[in-house]
C-alpha positions as CSV (number, residue, x, y, z in Angstrom):
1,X,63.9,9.3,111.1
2,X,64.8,5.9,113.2
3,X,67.6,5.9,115.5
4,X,68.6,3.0,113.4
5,X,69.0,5.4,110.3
6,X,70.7,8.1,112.2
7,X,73.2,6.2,113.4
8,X,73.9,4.6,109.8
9,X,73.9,8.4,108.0
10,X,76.6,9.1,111.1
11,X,78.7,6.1,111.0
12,X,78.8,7.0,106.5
13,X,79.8,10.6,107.4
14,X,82.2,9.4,110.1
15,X,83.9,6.9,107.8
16,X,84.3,9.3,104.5
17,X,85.4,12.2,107.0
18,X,88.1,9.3,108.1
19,X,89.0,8.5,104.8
20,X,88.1,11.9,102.4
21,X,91.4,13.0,101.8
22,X,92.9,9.5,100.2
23,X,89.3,9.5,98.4
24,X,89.8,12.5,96.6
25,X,93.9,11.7,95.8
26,X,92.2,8.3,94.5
27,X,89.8,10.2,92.7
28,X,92.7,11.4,91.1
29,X,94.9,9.4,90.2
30,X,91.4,7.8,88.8
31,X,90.7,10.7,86.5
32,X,94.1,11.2,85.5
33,X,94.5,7.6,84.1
34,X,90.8,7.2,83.0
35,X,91.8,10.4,80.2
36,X,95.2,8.8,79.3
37,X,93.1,5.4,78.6
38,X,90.1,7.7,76.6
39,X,93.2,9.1,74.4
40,X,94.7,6.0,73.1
41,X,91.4,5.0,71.0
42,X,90.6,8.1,70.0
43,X,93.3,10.5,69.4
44,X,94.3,9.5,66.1
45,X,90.9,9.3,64.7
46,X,90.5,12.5,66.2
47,X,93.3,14.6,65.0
48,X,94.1,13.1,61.9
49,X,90.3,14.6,61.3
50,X,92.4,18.3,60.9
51,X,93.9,16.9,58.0
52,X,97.3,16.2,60.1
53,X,99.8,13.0,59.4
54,X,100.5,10.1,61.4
55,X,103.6,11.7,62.3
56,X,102.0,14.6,63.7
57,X,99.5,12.1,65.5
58,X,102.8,10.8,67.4
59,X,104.1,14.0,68.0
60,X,100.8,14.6,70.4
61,X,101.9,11.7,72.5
62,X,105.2,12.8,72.5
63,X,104.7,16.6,73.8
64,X,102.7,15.2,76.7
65,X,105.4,13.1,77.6
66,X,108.2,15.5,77.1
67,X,106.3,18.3,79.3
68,X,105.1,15.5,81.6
69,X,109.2,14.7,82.2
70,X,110.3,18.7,83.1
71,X,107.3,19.1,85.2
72,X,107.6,15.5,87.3
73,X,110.8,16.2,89.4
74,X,109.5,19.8,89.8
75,X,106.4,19.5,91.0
76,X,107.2,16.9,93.5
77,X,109.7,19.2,95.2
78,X,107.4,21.7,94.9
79,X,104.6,19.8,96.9
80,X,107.8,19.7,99.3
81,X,108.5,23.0,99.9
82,X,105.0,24.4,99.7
83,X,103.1,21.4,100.7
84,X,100.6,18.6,98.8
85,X,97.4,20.7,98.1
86,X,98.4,23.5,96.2
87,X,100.4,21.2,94.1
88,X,97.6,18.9,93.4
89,X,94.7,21.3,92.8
90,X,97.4,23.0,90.0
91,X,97.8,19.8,88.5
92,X,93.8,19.2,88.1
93,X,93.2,22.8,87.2
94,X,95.9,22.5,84.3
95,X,94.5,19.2,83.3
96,X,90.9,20.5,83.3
97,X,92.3,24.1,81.2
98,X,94.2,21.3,78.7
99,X,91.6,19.0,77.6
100,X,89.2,21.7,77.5
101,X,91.5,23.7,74.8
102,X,92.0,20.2,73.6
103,X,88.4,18.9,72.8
104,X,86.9,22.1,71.7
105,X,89.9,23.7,69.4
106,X,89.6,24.3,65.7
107,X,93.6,23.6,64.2
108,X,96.3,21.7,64.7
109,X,98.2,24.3,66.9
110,X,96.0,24.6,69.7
111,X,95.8,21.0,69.8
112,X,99.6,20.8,70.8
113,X,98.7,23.7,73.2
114,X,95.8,21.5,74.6
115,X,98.6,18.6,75.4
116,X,101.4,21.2,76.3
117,X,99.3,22.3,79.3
118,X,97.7,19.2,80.4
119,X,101.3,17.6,80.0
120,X,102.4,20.1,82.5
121,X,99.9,18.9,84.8
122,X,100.3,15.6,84.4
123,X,103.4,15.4,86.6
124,X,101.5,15.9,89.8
125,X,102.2,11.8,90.5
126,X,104.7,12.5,92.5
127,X,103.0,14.9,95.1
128,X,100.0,12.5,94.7
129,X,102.4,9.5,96.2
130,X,104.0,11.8,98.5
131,X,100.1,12.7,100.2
132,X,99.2,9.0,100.1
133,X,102.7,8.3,101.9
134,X,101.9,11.4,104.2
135,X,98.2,10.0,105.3
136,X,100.2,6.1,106.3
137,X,100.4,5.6,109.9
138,X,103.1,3.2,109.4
139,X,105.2,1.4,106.5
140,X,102.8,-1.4,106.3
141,X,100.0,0.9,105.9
142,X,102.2,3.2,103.5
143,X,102.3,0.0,101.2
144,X,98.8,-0.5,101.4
145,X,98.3,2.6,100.5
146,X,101.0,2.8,97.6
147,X,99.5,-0.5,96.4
148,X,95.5,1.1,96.1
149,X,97.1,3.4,93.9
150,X,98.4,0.9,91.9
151,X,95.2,-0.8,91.9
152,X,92.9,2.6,91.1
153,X,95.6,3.1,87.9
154,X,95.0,0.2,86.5
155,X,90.6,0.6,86.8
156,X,91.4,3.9,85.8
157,X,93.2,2.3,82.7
158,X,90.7,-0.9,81.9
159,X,87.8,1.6,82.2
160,X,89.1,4.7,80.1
161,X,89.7,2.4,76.6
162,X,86.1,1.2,76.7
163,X,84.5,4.3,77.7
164,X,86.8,6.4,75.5
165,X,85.8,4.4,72.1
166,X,82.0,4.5,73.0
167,X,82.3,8.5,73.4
168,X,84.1,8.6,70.6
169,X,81.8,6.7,68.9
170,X,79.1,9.3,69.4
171,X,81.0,11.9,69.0
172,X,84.9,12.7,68.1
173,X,85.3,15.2,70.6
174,X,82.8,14.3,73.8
175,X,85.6,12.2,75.5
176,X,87.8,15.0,75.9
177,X,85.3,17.0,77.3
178,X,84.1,14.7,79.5
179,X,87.5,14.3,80.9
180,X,87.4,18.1,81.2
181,X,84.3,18.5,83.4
182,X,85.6,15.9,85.4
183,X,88.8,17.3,86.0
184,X,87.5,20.4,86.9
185,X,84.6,19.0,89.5
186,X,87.5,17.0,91.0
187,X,89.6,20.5,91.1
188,X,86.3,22.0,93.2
189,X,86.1,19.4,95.5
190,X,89.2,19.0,96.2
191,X,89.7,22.6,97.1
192,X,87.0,23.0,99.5
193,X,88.0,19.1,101.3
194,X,91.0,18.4,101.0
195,X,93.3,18.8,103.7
196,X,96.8,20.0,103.5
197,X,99.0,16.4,104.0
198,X,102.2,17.6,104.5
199,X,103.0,19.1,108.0
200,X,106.6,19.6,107.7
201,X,106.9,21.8,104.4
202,X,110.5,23.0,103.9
203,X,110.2,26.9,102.4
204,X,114.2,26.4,102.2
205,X,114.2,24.1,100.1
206,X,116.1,24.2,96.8
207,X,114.2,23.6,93.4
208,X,116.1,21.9,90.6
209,X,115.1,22.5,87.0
210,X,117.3,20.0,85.4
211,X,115.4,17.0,85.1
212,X,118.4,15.0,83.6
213,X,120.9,15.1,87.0
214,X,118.9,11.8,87.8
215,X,121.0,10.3,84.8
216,X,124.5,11.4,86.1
217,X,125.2,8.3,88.0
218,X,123.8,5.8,86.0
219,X,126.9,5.4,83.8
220,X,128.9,4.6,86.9
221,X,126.7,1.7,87.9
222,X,128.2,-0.8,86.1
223,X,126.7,-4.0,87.5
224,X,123.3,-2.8,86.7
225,X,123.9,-0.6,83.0
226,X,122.9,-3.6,81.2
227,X,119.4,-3.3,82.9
228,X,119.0,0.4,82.7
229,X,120.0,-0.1,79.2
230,X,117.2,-2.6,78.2
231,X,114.7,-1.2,80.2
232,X,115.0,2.0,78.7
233,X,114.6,0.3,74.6
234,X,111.9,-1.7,76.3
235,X,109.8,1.6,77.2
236,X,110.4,2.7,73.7
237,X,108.9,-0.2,72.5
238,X,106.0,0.0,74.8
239,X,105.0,3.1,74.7
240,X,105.1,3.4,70.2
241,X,102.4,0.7,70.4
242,X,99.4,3.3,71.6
243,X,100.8,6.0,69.7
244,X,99.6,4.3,66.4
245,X,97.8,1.0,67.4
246,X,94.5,2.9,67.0
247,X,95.9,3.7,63.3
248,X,97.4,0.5,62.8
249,X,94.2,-1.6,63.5
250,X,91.9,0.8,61.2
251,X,94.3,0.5,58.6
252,X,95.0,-2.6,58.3
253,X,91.7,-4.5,59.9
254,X,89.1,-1.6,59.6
255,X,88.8,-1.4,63.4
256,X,86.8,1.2,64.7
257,X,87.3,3.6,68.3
258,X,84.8,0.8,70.3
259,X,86.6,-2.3,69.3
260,X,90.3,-0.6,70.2
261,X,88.7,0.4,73.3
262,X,87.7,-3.0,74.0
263,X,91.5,-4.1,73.4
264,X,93.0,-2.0,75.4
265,X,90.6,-3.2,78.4
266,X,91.2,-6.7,77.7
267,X,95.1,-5.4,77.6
268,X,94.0,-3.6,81.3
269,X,92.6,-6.7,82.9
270,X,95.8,-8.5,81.5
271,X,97.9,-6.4,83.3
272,X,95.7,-6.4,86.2
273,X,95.8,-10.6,86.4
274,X,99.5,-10.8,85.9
275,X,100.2,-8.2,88.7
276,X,97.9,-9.6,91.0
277,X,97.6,-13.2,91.1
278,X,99.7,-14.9,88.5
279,X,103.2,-13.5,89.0
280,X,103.4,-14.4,92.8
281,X,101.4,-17.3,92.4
282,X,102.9,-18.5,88.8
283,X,106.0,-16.4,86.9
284,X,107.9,-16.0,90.3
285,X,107.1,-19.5,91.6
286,X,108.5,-21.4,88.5
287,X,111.9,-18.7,87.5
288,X,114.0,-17.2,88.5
289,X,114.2,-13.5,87.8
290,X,117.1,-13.1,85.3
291,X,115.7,-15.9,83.3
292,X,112.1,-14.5,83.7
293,X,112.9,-11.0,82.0
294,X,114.6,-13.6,78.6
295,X,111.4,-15.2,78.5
296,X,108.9,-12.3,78.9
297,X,111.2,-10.3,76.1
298,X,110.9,-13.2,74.0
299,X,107.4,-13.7,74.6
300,X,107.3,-9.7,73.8
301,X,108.4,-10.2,70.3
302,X,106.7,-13.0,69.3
303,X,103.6,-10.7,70.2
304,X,105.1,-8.2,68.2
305,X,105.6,-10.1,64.8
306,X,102.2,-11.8,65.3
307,X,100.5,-8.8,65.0
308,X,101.8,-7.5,61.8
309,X,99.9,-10.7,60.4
310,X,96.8,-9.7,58.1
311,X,94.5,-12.6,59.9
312,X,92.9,-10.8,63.3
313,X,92.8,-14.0,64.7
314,X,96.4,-14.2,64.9
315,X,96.8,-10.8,65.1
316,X,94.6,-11.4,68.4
317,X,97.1,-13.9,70.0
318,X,100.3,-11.7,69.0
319,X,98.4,-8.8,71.2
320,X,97.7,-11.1,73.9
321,X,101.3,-12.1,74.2
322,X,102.2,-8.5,74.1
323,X,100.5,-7.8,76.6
324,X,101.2,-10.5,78.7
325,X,105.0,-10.0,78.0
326,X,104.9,-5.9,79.2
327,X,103.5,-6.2,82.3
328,X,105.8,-8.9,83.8
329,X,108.8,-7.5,82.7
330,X,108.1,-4.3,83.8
331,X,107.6,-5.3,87.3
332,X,110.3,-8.3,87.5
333,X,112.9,-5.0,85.9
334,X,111.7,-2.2,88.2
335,X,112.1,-5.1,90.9
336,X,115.5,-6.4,90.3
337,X,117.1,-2.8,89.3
338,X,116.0,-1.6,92.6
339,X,116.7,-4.9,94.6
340,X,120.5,-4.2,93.4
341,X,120.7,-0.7,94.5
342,X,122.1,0.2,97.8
343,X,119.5,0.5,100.6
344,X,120.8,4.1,101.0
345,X,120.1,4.7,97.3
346,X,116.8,3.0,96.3
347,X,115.0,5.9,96.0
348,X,117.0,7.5,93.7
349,X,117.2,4.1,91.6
350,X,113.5,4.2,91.7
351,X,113.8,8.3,90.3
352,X,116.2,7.2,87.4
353,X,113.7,4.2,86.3
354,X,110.9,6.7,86.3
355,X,112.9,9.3,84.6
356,X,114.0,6.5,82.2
357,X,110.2,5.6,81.5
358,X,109.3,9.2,81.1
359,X,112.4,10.0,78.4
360,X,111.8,6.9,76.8
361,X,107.7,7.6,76.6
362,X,109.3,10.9,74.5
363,X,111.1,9.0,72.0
364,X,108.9,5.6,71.2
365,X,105.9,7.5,69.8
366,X,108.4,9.5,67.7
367,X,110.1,6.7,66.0
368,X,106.4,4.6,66.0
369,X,105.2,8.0,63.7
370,X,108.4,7.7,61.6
371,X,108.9,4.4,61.2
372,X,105.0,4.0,60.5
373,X,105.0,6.3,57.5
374,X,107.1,4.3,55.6
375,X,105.6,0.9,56.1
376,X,102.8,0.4,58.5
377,X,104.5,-2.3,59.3
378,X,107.8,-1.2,60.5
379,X,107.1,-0.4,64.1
380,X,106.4,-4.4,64.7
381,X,109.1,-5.4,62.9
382,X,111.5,-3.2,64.7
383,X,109.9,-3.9,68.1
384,X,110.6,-7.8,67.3
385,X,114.3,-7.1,66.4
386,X,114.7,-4.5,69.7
387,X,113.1,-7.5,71.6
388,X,115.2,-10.3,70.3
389,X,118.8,-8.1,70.7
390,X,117.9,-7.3,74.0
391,X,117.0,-10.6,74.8
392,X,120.3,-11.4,73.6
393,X,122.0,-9.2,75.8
394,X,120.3,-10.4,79.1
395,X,121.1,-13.9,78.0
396,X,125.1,-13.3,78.4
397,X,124.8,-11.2,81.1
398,X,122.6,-13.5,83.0
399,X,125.2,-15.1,85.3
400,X,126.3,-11.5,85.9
401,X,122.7,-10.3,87.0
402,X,121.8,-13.3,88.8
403,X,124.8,-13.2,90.8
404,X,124.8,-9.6,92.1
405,X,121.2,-10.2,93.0
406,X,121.5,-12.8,95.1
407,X,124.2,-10.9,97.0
408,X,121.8,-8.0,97.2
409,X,119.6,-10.4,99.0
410,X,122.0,-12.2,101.3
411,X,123.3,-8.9,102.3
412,X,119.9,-7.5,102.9
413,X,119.4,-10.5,105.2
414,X,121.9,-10.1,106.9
415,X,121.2,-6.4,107.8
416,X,117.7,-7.9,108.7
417,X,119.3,-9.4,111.9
């Protein structure tokens, strides 16, 4: 071997040994997306082949989400007290046991014990954050690494779609399982290289079960209720649409798992434009925030009302506009709630608009399944009408919100000094 070589194969070893740990909580965060974006195209398809309703499709989503909600706030105090590894290599472990139960049961009740368990994995983001912030040497470089999270979710979510409806092409079950078998080679790997993150574990520390004492204070915050209270219907709204868009486009256009995968991707690389180039270079350039959020909910429910139209070409436009619409105003919400909180309290703001996300990721498939099973069109229709009030209700209380944001900025200006 040259000495050239040698010292390439070192500087390679040197560099992952450097960097293994954040690879592996990338790895992740990578695996755990890439199987929520392999569900949305082909869970439907998949379980409504046990003879199950639409409703009971919905319900799937919605007991991952509800589990996913009790285990969040506990697992992330749990990583505190006992440290980051244990945590994480529970959460892939459960995730591996879960889609493993889930891709190779035989009835409806073990598939709800499939998403039970990996839902009770699948709360593990929290510890995951909490290693990356761990790992920074600094609060620039804690950003940095908050912000390749960011970055590996939304591959994770471009990629899973596309790959989930060609699996599922071949066969209904293979992209479960391949989800499993990666999950549990993550799970192996991560328990012989990763390295405990947290050096100052508190064994005192008290666990809370009671996932809802993030809500407590939120009715007392007046100046931002209005907020809290859109973005909650606005996570209803966005998280119905994969509950049943799968169904909704083989119903009505005869879509099949490979061409809702290739939505969903076009839906990921949406997101991934908007959040990366246009909205500091664009959205944030041209309006202001309060007016921004109007627009983008408008823009939300034209989307929606497009796509209950029976030509695919509009139904196209109406998705693009959806998409468009959900991932400004998520950020520009999650932006401006926090912006008015406190500097003492912003990261409890940022707990009660995850909590929010997480509740309201419960009830939107629920009322999608409902809603659906009288008139396929209902879901759209109601999402345009949730759209439009709320839009409403931002318009009269824009003053209001534009106003206590700007003092949230002067003051933090002036603390700056």
């Amino acid at each position: 071997m040259s000495i050239g070589r040698w010292f390439k194969i070192v500087s390679i070893n040197k560099l992952f040994n450097m960097f293994k740990d954040k690879i592996i909580i990338l790895i992740t965060v990578f695996i755990d997306v890439l199987g929520i974006g392999i569900v949305i195209p082909n869970l439907p398809t998949y379980t409504e082949s046990f003879g199950v309703s639409t409703f009971a499709v919905t319900l799937l989503f919605s007991v991952f989400s509800l589990f996913s909600f009790f285990s969040s706030p506990i697992l992330g105090t749990l990583s505190d007290k006992y440290g980051r590894k244990p945590i994480i290599l529970y959460s892939l472990l459960l995730s591996a046991i879960g889609w493993f139960v889930f891709a190779l049961c035989g009835n409806i009740t073990l598939l709800f014990i499939g998403r039970i368990i990996t839902g009770l994995g699948a709360g593990n983001f929290s510890a995951i954050q909490s290693a990356m912030t761990d790992l920074s040497k600094d609060h620039k470089d804690r950003t940095h690494n908050l912000g390749i999270i960011g970055a590996t979710f939304g591959l994770g979510f471009m990629i899973g779609p596309a790959l989930g409806g060609l699996l599922g092409s071949i066969q209904s079950n293979l992209p479960f399982l391949i989800v499993a078998i990666l999950s549990f080679l993550n799970f192996c790997f991560a328990f012989f290289v990763f390295k405990e993150t947290n050096k100052h574990t508190d064994h005192e520390r008290k666990i809370v079960l009671n996932p809802f004492r993030v809500f407590y204070r939120i009715g007392k915050e007046k100046t931002v209720r209005v907020l809290y209270f859109v973005y909650f219907v606005f996570g209803v709204m966005v998280s119905a649409s994969p509950a049943i868009f799968a169904i909704y486009v083989f119903d009505r256009y005869g879509f099949d798992q490979r061409v809702v995968g290739y939505f969903l991707t076009g839906a990921g690389l949406i997101i991934i434009l908007n959040q990366t180039i246009l909205l500091k270079k664009f959205w944030l350039k041209y309006f202001n925030e309060a007016n921004l959020m109007i627009y983008m909910l408008v823009l939300f429910a034209i989307g929606s009302i497009l796509q209950s139209a029976q030509s695919t070409l509009i139904f196209t436009s109406g998705y693009i506009l959806f998409a468009f619409g959900q991932s400004i105003l998520r950020t520009v919400m999650n932006s401006e709630i926090i912006g008015m909180a406190d500097s003492r309290r912003r990261g409890e703001v940022s707990g009660v608009l995850a909590s929010l996300m997480s509740l309201s990721a419960i009830v939107g498939p629920i009322f999608a399944g409902l809603f659906y099973e009288w008139n396929i069109l209902y879901p759209l229709y109601i999402s345009f009408i949730l759209s439009i009030i709320c839009a409403f209700i931002l318009y009269f209380n824009r003053h209001d919100i534009k106003n206590i944001s700007d003092i949230s900025k002067i003051e933090k200006e002036n603390t700056s000094f």
